[in-house]
N, C-alpha and C positions, 0 to 999 in steps of 0.2 A: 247345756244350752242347745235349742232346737237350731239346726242349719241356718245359715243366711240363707236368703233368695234372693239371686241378684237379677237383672234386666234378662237374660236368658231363658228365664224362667217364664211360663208363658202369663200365669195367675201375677206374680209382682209387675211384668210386662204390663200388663194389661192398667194395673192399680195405677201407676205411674202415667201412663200417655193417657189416660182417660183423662186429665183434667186438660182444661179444653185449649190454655195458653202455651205448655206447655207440646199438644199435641199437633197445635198449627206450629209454631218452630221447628217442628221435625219435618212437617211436611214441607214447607218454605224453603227449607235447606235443603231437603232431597229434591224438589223441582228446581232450585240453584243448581247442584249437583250435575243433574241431566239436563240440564241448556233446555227446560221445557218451559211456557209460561205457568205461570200459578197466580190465576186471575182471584180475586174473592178471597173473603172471611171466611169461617168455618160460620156457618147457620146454624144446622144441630148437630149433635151428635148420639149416634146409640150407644145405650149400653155394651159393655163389652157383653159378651155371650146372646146378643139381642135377636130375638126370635125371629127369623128370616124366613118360616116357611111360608106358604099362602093359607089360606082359609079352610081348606082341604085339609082335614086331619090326617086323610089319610097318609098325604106327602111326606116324605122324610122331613123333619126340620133342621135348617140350617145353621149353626153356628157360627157364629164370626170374632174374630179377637174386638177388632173395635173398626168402627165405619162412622166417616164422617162425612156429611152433606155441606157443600160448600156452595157459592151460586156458579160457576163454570162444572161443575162435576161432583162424584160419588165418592170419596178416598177408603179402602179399607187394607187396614192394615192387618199381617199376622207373622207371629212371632215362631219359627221355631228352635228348639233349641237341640233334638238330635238333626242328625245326619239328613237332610231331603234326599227325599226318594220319588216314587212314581206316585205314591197313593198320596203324596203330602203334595205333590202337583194338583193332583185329580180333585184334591179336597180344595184345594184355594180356588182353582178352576170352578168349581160346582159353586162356592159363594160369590165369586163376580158376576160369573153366568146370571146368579142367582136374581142377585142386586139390579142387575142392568132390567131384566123380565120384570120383574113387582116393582116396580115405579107407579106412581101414583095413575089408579084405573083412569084418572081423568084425562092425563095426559096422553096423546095422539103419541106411538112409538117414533115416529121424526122427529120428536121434542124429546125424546129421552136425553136425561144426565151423563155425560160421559163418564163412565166408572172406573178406575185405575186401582188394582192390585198392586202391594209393594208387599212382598214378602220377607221378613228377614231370617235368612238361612245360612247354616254353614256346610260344606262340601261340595264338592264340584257337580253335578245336576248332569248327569249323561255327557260328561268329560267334555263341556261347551262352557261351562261357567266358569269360566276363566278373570272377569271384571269384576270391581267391585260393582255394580250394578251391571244386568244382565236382562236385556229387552225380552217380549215376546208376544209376535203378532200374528194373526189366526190368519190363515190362507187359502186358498180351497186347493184340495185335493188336484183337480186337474188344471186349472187357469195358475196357481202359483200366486194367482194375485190379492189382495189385502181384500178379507170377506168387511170387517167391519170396525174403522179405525173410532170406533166410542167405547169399545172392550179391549182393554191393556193390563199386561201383566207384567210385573218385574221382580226377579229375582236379586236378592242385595245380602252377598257375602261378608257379614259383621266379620268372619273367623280370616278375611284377605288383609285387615288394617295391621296384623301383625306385622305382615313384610312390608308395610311402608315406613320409613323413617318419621321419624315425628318432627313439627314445628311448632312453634309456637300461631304461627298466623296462616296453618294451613285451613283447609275448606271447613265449615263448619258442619257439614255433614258428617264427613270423616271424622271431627271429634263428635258429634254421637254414635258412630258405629264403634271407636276406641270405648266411651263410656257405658254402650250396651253390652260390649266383650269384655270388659272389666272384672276382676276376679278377687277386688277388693277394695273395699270404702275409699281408703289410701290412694290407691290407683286411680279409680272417678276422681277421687279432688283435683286431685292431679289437669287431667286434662278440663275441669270446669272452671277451673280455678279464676274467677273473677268475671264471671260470665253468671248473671242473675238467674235467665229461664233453666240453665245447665244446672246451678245450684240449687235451686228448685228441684229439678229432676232429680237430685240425692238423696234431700232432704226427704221426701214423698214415699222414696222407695227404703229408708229409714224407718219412714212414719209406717209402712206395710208390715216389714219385719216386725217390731214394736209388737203393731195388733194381733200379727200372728203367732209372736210368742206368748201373747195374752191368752188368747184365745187356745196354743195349745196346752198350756200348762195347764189351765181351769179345767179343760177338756180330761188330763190325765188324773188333776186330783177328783175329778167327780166320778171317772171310772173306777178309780181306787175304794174312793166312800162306798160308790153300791156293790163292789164285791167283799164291803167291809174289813179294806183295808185303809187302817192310819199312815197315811201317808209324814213323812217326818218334814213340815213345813221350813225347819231351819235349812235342813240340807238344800231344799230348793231355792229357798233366800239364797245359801250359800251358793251357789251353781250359777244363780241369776247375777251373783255381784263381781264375780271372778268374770263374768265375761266383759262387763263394763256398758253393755248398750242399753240396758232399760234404765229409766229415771227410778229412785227411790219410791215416789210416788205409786207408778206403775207396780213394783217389786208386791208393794202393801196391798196394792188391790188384787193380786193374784195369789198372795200367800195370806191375806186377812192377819197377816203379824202389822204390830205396831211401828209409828216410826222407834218407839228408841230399842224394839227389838232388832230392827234390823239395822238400825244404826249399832248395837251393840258385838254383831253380826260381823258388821264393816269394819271394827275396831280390830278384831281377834284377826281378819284379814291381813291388815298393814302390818 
């Protein structure tokens, strides 16, 4: 069976908070979280990976996990899942910068969106990240003083919720960071447990797996076919049933066996 991908992962990340209920609840709870207001709906939202550069081919194009336009501000989110470093600063950096600059030509720059980075990371960031969320405000070299409070960044330690004791009725942000560091289905239920948008969030990232084991299995029998190899369809029935996470259904549209083969399959299992 191909790996799960859980919430740390930046691709499942992404499948998961792009649905748009699901992606304001997080933000709702992370502005609870940080005693900040969180005025507005989410209006649209981009695609995760949505082309950030200007019209200039020449420019680098920028990448973003997902960014969402709200009517008080700009949210964009990015997920990562090794160790933050400098270059993973510089990169979240280069996409707020990015966002806050290409607002709409029409708009006068005094009317720009406020645009707020939330990063999720784990490791301590220049041995300062010490919180679970973690400010950062641009200042000028010699005044000290705050250049421009509508560009905000924050850094948000998923890998700190270990060392907090768990509740049942603690913050609800804190049970999303428990269930983005989660390291098994079991474990998420755990902390969603009766909570609709959070079981949502399982479900979704369920339904990702699902596709991506479709998608890779098809992938490995069509490489097989064109270097004309017969690939053995039961073994993979077989492989796919022992793990227990795809539907039957599913099983037959990736191996083209029948249900009562692979019911036949399932039998010789038990």
């Amino acid at each position: 069976m191909e790996k799960f991908d859980y919430l740390t992962d930046d691709l499942a990340f992404k499948q998961v908070f792009m649905h748009k209920e699901i992606l304001e609840d997080l933000i709702t709870a992370f502005f609870e979280y940080v005693g900040k207001d969180n005025n507005g709906k989410i209006i649209t939202e981009l695609i995760p990976n949505a082309y950030l550069s200007g019209d200039n081919k020449k420019y680098r194009s920028y990448y973003g996990d997902l960014t969402a336009t709200k009517e008080d501000g700009i949210i964009s989110i990015e997920m990562y899942k090794d160790t933050f470093n400098k270059d993973s600063y510089n990169k979240s950096l280069g996409y707020l910068c990015r966002l806050y600059s290409k607002q709409e030509k029409r708009i006068q720059p005094s009317k720009y969106k406020k645009v707020t980075s939330i990063n999720f990371i784990k490791g301590n960031y220049k041995r300062i990240n010490n919180e679970v969320v973690n400010g950062y405000s641009f200042k000028g070299i010699i005044s000290n003083e705050e250049i421009n409070d509508n560009i905000v960044m924050y850094l948000v330690r998923y890998d700190l919720v270990e060392e907090i004791p768990y509740k049942k009725d603690e913050e609800r942000f804190i049970r999303y960071l428990r269930i983005i560091g989660s390291r098994s289905v079991k474990e998420m239920k755990k902390y969603a447990r009766g909570d609709k948008v959070m079981e949502e969030t399982i479900k979704w990232l369920r339904e990702w797996n699902i596709e991506s084991d479709r998608i890779n299995y098809q992938r490995r029998i069509e490489e097989a076919e064109e270097r004309g190899i017969e690939m053995n369809k039961n073994d993979i029935a077989k492989e796919l049933l022992k793990d227990g996470t795809l539907p039957i259904e599913k099983i037959m549209s990736i191996t083209k066996l029948s249900e009562k083969e692979i019911n036949k399959i399932l039998r010789k299992l038990k």
